[in-house]
C-alpha positions as CSV (number, residue, x, y, z in Angstrom):
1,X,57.2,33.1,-8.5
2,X,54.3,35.0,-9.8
3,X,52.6,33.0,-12.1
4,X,50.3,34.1,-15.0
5,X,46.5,33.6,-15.2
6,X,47.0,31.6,-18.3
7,X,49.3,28.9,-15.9
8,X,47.1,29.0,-12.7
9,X,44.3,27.9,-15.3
10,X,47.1,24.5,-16.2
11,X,48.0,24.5,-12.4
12,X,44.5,24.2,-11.3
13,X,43.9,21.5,-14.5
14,X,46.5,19.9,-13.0
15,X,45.9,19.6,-9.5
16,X,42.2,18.5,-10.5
17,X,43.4,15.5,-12.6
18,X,45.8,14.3,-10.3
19,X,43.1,14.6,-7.2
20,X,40.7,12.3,-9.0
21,X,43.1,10.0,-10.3
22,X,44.0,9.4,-6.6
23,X,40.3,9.3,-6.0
24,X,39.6,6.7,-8.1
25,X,42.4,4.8,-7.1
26,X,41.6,5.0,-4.0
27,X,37.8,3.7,-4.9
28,X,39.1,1.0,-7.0
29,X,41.6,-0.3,-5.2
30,X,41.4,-4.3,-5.5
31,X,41.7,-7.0,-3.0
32,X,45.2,-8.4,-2.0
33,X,46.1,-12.3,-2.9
34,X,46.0,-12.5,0.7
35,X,42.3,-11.4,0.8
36,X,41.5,-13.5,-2.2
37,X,42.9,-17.1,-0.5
38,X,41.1,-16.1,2.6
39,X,37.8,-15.5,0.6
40,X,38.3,-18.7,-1.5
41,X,40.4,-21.0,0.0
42,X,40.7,-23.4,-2.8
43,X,43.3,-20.9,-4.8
44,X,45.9,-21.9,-1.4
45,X,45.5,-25.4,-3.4
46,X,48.0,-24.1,-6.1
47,X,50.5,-21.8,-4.8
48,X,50.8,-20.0,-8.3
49,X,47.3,-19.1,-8.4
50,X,47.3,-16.3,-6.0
51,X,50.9,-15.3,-7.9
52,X,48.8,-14.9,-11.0
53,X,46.7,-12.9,-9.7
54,X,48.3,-10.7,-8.1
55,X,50.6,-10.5,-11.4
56,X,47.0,-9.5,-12.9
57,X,46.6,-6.5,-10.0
58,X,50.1,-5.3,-10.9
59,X,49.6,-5.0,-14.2
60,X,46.9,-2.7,-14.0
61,X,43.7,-4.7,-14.3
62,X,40.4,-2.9,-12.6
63,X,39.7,-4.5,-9.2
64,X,36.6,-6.3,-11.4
65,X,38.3,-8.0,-13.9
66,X,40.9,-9.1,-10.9
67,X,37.5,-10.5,-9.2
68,X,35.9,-11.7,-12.5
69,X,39.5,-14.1,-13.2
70,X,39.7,-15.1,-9.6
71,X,35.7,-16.3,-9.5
72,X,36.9,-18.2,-12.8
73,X,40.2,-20.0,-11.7
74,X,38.2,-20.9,-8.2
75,X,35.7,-22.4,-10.5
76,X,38.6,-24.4,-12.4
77,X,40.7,-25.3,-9.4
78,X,37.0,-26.6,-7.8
79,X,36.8,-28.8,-10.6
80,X,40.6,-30.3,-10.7
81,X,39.8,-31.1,-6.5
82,X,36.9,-33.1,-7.5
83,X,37.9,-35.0,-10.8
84,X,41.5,-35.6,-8.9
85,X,43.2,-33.6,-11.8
86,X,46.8,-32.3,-10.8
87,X,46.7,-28.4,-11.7
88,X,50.0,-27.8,-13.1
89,X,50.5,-30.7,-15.3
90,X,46.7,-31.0,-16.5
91,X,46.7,-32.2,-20.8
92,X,44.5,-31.1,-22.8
93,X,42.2,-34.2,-21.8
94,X,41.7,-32.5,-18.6
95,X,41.1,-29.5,-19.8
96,X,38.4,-30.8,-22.1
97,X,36.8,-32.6,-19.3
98,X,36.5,-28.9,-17.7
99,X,34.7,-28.1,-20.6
100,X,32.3,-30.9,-20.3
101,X,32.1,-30.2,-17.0
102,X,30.6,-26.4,-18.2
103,X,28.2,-27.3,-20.6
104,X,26.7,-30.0,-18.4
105,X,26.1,-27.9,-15.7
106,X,23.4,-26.2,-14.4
107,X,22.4,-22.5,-14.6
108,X,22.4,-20.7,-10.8
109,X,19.2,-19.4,-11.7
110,X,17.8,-23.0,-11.5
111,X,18.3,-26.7,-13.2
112,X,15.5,-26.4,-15.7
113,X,16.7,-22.8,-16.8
114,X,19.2,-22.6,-20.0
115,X,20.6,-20.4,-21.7
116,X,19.3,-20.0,-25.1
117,X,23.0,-18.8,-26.5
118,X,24.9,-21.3,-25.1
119,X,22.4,-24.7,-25.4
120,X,24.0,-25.4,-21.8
121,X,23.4,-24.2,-18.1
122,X,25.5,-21.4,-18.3
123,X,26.1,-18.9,-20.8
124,X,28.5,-18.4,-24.1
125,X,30.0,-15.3,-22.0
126,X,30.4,-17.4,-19.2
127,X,31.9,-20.6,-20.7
128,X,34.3,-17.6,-22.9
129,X,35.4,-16.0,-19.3
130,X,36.1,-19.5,-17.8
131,X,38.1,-21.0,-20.5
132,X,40.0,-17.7,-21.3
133,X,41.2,-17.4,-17.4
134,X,42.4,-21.2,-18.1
135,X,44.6,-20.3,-20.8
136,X,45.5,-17.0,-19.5
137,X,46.8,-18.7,-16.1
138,X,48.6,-21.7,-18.2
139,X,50.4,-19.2,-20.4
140,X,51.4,-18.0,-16.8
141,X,52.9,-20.8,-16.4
142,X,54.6,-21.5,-19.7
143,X,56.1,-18.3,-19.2
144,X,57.7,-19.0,-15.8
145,X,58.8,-22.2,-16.9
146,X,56.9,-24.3,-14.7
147,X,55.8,-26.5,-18.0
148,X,56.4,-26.4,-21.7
149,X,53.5,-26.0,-23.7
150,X,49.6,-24.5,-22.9
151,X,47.0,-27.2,-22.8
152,X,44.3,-24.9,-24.1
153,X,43.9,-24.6,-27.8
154,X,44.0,-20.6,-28.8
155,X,41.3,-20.1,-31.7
156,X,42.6,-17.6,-34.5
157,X,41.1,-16.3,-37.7
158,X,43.0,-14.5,-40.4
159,X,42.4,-10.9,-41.8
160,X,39.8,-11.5,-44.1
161,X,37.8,-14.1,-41.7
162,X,38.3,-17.4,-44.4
163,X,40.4,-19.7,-42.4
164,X,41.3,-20.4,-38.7
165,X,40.6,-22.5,-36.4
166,X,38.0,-22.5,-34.1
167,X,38.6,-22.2,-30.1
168,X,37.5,-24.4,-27.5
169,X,34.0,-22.9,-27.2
170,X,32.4,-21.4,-30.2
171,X,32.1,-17.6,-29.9
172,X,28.5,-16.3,-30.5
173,X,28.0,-12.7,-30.7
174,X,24.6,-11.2,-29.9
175,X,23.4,-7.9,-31.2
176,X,22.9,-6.2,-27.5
177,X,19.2,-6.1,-25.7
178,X,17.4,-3.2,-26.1
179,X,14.2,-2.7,-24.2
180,X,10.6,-1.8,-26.5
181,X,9.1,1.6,-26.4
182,X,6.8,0.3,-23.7
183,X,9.3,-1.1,-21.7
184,X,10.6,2.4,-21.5
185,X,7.8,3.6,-20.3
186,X,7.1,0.7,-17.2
187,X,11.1,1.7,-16.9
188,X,10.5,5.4,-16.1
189,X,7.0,4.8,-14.5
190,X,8.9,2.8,-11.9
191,X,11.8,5.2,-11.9
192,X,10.0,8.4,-11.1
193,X,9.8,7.1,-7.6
194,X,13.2,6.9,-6.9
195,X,15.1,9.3,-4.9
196,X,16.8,12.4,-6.7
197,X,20.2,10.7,-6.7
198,X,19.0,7.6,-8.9
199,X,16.6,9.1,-11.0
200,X,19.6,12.0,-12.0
201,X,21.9,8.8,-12.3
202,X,19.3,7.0,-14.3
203,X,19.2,10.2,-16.3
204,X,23.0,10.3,-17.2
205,X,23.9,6.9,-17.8
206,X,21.6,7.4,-20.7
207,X,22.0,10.6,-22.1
208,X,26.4,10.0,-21.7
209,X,25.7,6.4,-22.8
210,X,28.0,5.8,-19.6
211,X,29.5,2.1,-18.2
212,X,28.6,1.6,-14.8
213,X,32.0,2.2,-13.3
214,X,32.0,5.1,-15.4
215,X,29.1,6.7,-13.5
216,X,29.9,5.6,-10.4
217,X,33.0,7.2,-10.3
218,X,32.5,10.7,-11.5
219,X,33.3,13.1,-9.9
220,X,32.1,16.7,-8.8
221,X,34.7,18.7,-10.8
222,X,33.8,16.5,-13.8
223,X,30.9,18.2,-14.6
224,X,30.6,21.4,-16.4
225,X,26.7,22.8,-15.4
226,X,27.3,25.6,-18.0
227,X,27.6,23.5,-21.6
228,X,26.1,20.9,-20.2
229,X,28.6,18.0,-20.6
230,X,30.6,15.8,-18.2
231,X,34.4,14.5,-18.0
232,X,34.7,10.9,-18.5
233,X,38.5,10.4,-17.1
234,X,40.4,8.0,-18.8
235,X,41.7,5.6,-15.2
236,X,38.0,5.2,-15.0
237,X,36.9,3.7,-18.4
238,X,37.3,0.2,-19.8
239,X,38.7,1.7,-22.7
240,X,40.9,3.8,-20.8
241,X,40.6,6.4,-23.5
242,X,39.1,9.8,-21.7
243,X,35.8,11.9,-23.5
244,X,34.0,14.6,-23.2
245,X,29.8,14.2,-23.9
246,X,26.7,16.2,-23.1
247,X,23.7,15.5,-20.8
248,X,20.0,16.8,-21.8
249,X,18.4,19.6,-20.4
250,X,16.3,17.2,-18.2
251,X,19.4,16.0,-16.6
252,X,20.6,19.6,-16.4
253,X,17.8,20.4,-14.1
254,X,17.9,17.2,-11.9
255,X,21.5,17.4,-11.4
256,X,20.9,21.4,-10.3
257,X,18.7,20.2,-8.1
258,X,20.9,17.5,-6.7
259,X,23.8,18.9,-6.1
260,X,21.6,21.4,-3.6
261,X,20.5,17.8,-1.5
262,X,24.0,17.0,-2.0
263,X,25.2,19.4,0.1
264,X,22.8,18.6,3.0
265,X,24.3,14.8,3.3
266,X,28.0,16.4,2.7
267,X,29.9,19.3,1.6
268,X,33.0,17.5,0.9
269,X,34.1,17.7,-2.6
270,X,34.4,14.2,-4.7
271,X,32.3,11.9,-5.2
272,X,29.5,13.0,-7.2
273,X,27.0,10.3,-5.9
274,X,27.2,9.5,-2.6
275,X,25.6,7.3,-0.2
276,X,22.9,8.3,2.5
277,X,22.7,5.7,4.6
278,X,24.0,6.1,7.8
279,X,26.4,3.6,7.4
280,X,28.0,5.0,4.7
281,X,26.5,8.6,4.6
282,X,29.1,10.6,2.1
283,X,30.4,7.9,0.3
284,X,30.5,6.9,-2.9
285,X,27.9,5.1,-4.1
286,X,29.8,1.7,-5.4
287,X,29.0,-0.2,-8.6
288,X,27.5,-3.3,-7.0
289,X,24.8,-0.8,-5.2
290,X,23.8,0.7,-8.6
291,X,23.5,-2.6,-10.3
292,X,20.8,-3.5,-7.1
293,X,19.1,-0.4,-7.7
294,X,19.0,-1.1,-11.4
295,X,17.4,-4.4,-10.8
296,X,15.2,-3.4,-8.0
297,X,13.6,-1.1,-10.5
298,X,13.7,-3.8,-13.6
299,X,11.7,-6.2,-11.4
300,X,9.2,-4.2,-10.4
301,X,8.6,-2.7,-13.7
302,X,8.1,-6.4,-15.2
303,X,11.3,-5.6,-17.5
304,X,14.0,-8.3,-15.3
305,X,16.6,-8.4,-18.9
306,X,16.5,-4.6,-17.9
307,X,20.1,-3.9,-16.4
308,X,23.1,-1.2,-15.9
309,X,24.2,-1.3,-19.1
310,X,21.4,-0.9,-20.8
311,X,21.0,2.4,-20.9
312,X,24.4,2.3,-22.8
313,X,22.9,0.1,-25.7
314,X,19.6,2.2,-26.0
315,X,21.5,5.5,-26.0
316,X,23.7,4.1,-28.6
317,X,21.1,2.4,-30.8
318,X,18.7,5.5,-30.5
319,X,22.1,7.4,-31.9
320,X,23.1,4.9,-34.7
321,X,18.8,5.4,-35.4
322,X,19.3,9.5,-35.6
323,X,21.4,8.9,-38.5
324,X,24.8,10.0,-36.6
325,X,27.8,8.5,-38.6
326,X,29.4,5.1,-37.4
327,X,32.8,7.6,-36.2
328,X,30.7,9.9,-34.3
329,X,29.2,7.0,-32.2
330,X,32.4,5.1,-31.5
331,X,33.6,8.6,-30.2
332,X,30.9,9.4,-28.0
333,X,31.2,5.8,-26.7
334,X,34.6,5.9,-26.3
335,X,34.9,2.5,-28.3
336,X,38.7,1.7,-29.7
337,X,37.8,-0.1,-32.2
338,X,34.6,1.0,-34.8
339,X,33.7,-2.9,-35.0
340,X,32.0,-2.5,-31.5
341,X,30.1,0.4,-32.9
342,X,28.8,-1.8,-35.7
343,X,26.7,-3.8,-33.8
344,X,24.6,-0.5,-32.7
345,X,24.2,0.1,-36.2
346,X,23.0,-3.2,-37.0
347,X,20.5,-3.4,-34.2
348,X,19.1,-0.2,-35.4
349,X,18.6,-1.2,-38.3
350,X,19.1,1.7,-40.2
351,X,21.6,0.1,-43.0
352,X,18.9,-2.4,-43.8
353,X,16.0,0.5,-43.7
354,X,18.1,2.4,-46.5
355,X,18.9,-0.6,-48.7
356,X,15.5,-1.5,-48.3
357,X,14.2,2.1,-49.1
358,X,16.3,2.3,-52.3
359,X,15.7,-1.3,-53.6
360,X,11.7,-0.9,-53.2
361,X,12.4,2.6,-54.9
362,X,14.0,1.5,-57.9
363,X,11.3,-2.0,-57.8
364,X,8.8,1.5,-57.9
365,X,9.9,3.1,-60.4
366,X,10.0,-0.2,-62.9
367,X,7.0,-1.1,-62.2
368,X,5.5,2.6,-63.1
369,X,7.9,2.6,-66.3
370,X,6.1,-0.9,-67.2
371,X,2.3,0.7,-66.3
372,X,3.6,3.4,-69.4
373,X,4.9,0.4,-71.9
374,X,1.6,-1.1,-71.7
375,X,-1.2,1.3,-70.5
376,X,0.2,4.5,-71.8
């Protein structure tokens, strides 16, 4: 059948999207519960453990969350083999002595080092995660029938915020770090000495405010050189809502340039950044080798709270700071709900600046009425 020029066009749309989807999966495929036991061999303590997990694989969850909730239920398991608590019929006593257990302890980063948000060792993220994958795993179990109720107390708050009840841990919530102007600058000083491939990748994580799974997982038909904007495929977002954004003109010309070196490492298509090492020459560059790229470069610039997804909050805040409506930012971020794009707008300041404008107007124009009253 001859087909049209009009359907070749949907064909070849077609054939593209399903190639990187099968990329990606391919990228992101995540370890079996086989591979998890044999890496931490405490989860063969409770033979639902791995069966959680691997419910958590099926259901679609990236490789890193998989990872993220097996590094937390190792942590809890640890914890029952030492305090002698049975895992599946643990109360709420036990649970709370977990919790204890968290706050006590110490930081990885050293015993005299605590977290400011948290008043403990570790964290309010951290002691969120771990108590989370706790209750996650015992409404596992509630649902399979192995017990009757779920020893961790769910916090809730109604619509408008005025009652609830409060959760296990108390949930702080941070306006994101953002890095001063000369921060930037030791940022980029350090950066212009990076290879092509991390200074253009430095470049578009800012400029497409992109996660760093995001970036590490684009692709080479995801970019369009000609308008200038780049493909963010839905499989590889948290969100798993797809966009389209635009890259400056000095990304333009470091990806033109790129994607000529690019060709003398491979000429395969896929991957847009790939590896050079010759371990791994023509690879994709993973996640975990930008994040150690990212803080190579935050250390030696003397900026160490610099990190992946920072980029993301600057481009973001600079955005909410260029007056762009609170819509128009949760788009570009690809944000689901508009109350993460709040917090952009808040650390920008820029609702405060205005209020503050107007209120110091109309103080202005009082005072100048009162100058008339009495001096005119």
């Amino acid at each position: 059948m001859d087909l049209g020029s009009e359907d070749r066009a949907i064909a070849r749309s077609d054939e593209l999207e399903a190639r990187s989807a099968a990329r990606w999966r391919g990228r992101a495929v995540g370890a079996t519960p086989d591979e998890l036991v044999e890496r931490w061999p405490v989860l063969a303590s409770c033979s639902w453990a791995p069966r959680w997990l691997d419910v958590q694989r099926d259901l679609g969850r990236s490789p890193q969350t998989v990872q993220a909730y097996a590094r937390s239920l190792v942590d809890y398991l640890d914890y029952c083999e030492r305090a002698g608590v049975d895992v599946v019929a643990a109360g709420r006593a036990d649970v709370a002595g977990y919790l204890g257990d968290l706050r006590e302890r110490p930081s990885r980063r050293g015993a005299n080092v605590i977290a400011i948000d948290s008043g403990a060792g570790l964290a309010n993220a951290t002691l969120q995660l771990r108590v989370t994958v706790v209750r996650l795993f015992y409404d596992f179990l509630v649902e399979e029938r192995v017990r009757d109720r779920n020893p961790v107390a769910r916090g809730y708050r109604s619509a408008d915020e005025r009652a609830g009840r409060r959760g296990l841990v108390a949930r702080l919530d941070p306006l994101p770090w953002i890095p001063t102007d000369a921060q930037w600058r030791a940022i980029l000083e350090v950066a212009a000495g990076e290879g092509l491939r991390n200074r253009l990748m430095l470049a578009l994580a800012y400029d497409a405010a992109l996660r760093r799974e995001e970036l590490c997982l684009l692709g080479t038909e995801d970019l369009d050189p000609a308008h200038r904007t780049v493909s963010v495929r839905a499989e590889t977002t948290k969100s798993k809502r797809g966009r389209v954004v635009p890259y400056s003109a000095v990304a333009g010309q470091l990806l033109a340039r790129y994607l000529t070196h690019r060709r003398s490492v491979t000429t395969a298509r896929g991957a847009l950044f790939v590896s050079e090492s010759p371990r791994n020459r023509g690879q994709g560059v993973t996640a975990w080798t930008w994040s150690k790229v990212v803080r190579s470069i935050a250390v030696r610039a003397g900026v160490p709270a610099f990190s992946t997804h920072t980029l993301r909050h600057l481009c973001l805040t600079d955005l909410a700071r260029s007056g762009w409506e609170l819509h128009q930012i949760a788009t570009f971020a690809g944000h689901r709900s508009t109350d993460t794009t709040q917090r952009y707008i808040h650390l920008s300041g820029r609702d405060l600046a205005q209020r503050l404008q107007s209120g110091m107007m109309q103080i202005h124009q009082a005072r100048v009425a009162q100058l008339g009253e009495v001096l005119g």
